[in-house]
C-alpha positions in Angstrom: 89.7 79.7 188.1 86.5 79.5 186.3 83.8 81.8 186.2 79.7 81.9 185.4 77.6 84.1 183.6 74.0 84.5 184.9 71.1 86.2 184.7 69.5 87.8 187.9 66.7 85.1 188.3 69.6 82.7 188.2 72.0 84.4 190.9 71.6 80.9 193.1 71.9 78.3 190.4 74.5 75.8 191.0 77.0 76.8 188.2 77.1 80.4 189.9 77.9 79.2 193.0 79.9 76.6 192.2 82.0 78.8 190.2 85.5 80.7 191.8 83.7 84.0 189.7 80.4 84.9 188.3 79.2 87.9 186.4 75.6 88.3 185.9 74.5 89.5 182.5 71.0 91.3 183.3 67.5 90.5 183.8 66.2 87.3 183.4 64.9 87.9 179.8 67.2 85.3 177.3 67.6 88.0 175.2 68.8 90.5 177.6 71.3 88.3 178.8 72.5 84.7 178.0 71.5 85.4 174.2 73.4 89.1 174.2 76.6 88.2 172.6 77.7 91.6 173.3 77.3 91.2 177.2 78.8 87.5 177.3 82.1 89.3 175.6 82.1 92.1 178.4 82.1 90.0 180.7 84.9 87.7 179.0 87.1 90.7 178.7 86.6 91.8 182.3 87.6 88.4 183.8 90.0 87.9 181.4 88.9 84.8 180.8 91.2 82.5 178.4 88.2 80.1 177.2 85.1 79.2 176.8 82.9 76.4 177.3 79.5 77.4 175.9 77.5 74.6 177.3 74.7 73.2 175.7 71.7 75.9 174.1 72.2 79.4 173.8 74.8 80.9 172.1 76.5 77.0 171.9 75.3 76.9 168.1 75.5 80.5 167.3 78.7 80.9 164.5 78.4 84.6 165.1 79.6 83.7 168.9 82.2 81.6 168.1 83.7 83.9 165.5 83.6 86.7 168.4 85.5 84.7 170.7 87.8 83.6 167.8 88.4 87.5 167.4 89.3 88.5 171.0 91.7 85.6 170.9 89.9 83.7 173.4 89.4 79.9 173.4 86.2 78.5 171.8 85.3 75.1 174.0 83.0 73.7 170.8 83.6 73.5 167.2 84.6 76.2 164.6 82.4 78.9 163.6 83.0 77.5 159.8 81.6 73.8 161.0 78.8 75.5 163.2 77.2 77.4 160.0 77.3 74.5 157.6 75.5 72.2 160.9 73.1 74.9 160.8 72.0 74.5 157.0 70.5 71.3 156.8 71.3 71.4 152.9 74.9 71.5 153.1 75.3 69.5 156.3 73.5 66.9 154.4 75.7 67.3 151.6 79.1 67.3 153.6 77.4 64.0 155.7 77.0 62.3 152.7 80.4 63.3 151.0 81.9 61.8 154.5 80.0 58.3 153.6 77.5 59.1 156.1 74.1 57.1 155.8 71.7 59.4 155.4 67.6 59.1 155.1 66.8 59.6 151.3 65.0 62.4 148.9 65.6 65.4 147.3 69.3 67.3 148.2 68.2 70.7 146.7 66.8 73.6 147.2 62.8 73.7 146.3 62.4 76.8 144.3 59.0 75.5 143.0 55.6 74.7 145.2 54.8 72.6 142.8 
C-alpha cells in the first residue's frame, strides 16, 4: 500500500488521490506541514509505514530527516544522511568530487577567512 502526506490546500492533488492512504499534515503553510519533520514522522508511525520516498524538494535534502527516519527504523528512499550533509557543503563536496577524479570548475578550495 502506499500512502501521501499533504497539506489541506493539497487534499485533491494527484499523489493524494492516487494513493491507497493519505494523511494530511496541516495548513497549507510549508512550514506547518511538508517542512515539519516532526509531523511527517507522526504520520509515518501511524501508517506504519516501512519507507520512504521523499520526492524531490522539501525535506529530500534535509540530513536531519533522513537521520530521523534512519532512527525509527524506517527505510530512507534517497541517500544517507552522512552523503546528504557533505552535498550540502559546497567545500567538502568539492573536495570529495575532486578526490573521486571529478572535473571540477577551478579556484580557491578553502574557506575565505579574509575580505581581502
Amino acid at each position: 500500500p502506499t500512502v501521501a502526506v499533504y497539506s489541506s490546500a493539497d487534499s485533491r492533488a494527484s499523489h493524494v488521490t492516487m494513493a491507497d492512504d493519505a494523511i494530511c499534515l496541516g495548513p497549507p503553510s510549508s512550514l506547518e506541514s511538508y517542512l515539519n519533520i516532526d509531523k511527517v514522522c507522526m504520520a509515518i508511525e501511524q501508517t506504519g509505514a516501512q519507507a520512504v520516498a521523499p520526492g524531490y524538494g522539501f525535506l529530500s535534502e534535509n540530513a536531519t530527516f533522513a537521520s530521523r527516519i534512519q532512527e525509527m527504523g524506517v527505510a530512507f528512499i534517497g541517500p544517507p544522511a552522512e552523503s546528504i550533509k557533505a552535498m550540502g557543503d559546497k567545500i567538502t563536496s568539492k573536495q570529495i568530487a575532486e578526490e573521486a577524479g571529478v572535473n571540477t570548475i577551478p579556484g580557491y578550495s578553502g574557506v575565505v577567512r579574509d575580505e581581502e
